[in-house]
C-alpha angles and dihedrals in degrees: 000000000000093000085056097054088053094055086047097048089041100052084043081059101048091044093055089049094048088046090050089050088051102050085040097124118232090248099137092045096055095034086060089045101048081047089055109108109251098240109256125233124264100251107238087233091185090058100044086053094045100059090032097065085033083065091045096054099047089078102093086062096045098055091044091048096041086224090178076163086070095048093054097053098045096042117077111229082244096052112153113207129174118184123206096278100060102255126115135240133206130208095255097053083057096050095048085049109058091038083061099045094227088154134062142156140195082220139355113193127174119207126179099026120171135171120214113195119208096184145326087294103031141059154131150234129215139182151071132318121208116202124189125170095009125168130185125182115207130208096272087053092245111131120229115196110236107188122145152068126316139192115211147183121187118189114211124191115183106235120186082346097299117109116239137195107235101168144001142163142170141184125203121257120243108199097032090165085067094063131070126281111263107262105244089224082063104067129161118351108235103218114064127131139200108223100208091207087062108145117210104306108054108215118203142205139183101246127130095266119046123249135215093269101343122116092216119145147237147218 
């Protein structure tokens, strides 16, 4: 009798495990699988390099044009620029400044350009700006020259599906003789902007909307 009652008790216990083990809900194995990273899109890098230089080399027109239309759609309203001098531009500086055609150039050229892209919504442009001929008024109406060689970087993040200048920045070359011609494909670079509080020496940088000395580009 009582060794009945222990086979009994024993095969009670080993159902009520078994039954446990059944209702257990698949909590460990969803919870691996909604931590498991969504596999990212191949970036189209030809793509991404081809509308980013065509940004950049949009800029002679801009600045002939004063599409001020076209600096305000390529900037991002954060936009962080710093020109070869070390001061800093806005948007709107660039805007005003290119309404106003405070800048202006016998030639802008771009040679070197390459676009590194980061990922499907992020990249950058590097290379060098050759001014000949450039002009920029300042806000006391006095005209600095700004011709020269510049080294640039401008940094693009695509936002609602549009690609924006973030940042950019550039600094003048001082032995430009010691660098390579700039490559006749490569023609004016598309974002720079005139910085209107450009001290003596106008820096320049290749941005979407021309600073004061800086050989940035534009859309």
């Amino acid at each position: 009798m009582k060794k009945l009652l222990r086979i009994l008790a024993l095969t009670a216990t080993v159902l009520f495990v078994f039954g446990l083990i059944g209702c257990a809900p698949e909590q460990n194995t969803n919870m691996a699988n909604a931590n498991m990273a969504a596999p990212q899109a191949t970036p189209d890098r030809a793509a991404i390099e081809k509308e980013l230089l065509r940004i950049e080399n949009d800029f002679p027109r801009v600045l002939k044009e004063r599409d001020a239309e076209a600096v305000r759609r390529v900037e991002a309203d954060d936009i962080v620029e710093i020109v070869p001098d070390g001061s800093v531009s806005t948007k709107a500086q660039d805007i005003a400044d290119i309404q106003a055609g405070n800048m202006t150039a016998d030639s802008w050229e771009i040679a070197e350009a390459k676009v590194t892209v980061l990922g499907s919504d992020a990249a950058f442009v590097s290379g060098r700006s050759v001014i000949r001929g450039g002009k920029i008024k300042g806000p006391s109406g006095r005209t600095a020259d700004i011709s020269g060689e510049y080294r640039f970087i401008d940094t693009f993040a695509r936002r609602d599906g549009q690609w924006k200048l973030v940042a950019s920045a550039a600094v003048k070359i001082q032995r430009p003789g010691a660098t390579t011609a700039a490559t006749p494909a490569m023609m004016a670079s598309p974002v720079t902007k005139p910085t209107p509080a450009m001290k003596a020496s106008p820096a320049m940088k290749p941005s979407p909307a021309m600073k004061s000395v800086t050989p940035a580009k534009t859309p």
